[in-house]
N, C-alpha and C positions, 0 to 999 in steps of 0.2 A: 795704935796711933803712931804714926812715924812721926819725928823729932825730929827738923831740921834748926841747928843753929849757926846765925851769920853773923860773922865778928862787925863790930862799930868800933873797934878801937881805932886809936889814929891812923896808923898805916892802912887799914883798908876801910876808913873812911874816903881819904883822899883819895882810893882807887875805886870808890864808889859801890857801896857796901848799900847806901838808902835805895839806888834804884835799882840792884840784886831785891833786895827787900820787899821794894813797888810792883815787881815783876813777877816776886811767886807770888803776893799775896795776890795781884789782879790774875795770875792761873788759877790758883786754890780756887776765888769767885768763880770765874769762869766757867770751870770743869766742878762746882758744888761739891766739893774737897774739905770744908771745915771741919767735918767728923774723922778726915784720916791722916792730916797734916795739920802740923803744930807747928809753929814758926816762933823761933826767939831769938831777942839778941843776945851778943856777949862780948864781952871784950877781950884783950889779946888773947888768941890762938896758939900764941907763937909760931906763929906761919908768914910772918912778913916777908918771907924768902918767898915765898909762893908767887907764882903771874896771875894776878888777881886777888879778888879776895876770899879770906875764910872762910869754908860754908863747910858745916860737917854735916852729914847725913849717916845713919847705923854708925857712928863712932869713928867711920870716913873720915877724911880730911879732903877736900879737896880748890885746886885755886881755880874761881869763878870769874871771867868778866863781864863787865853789865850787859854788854853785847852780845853775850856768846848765853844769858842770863835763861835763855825761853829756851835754846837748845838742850842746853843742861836739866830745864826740869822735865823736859818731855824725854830725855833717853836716861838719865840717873835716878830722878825722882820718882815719876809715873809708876816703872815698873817695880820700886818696892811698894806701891801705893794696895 
């Protein structure tokens, strides 16, 4: 089961961390993913420096924007899937 966790702490709530959130959980549906992705939140990362928000994946760090949200799970997440 791959692990992905995405910070709700303040700073990348304001950078929009809910609809990072809304975006993989509506992939996960889409592509009938629930048995190989697990999604959680957490608070600070200590990654507020990042452009975007917190999103770890394999112990990864990386900064995500909401927009950039669907790209990111089809070229980083998919293929550990």
């Amino acid at each position: 089961m791959l692990e992905i966790k995405i910070c709700v702490g303040s700073s990348c709530h304001l950078k929009g961390s809910y609809n990072v959130i809304n975006e993989f959980q509506h992939l996960i549906e889409e592509k009938a993913l629930h048995d190989k992705i697990d999604i959680k939140a957490t608070f600070c990362m200590k990654q507020c420096q990042k452009n975007g928000v917190a999103v770890e994946v394999n112990n990864e760090i990386f900064g995500v924007l909401p927009e950039a949200a669907e790209e990111f799970f089809k070229n980083v997440i998919l293929p550990k899937v």
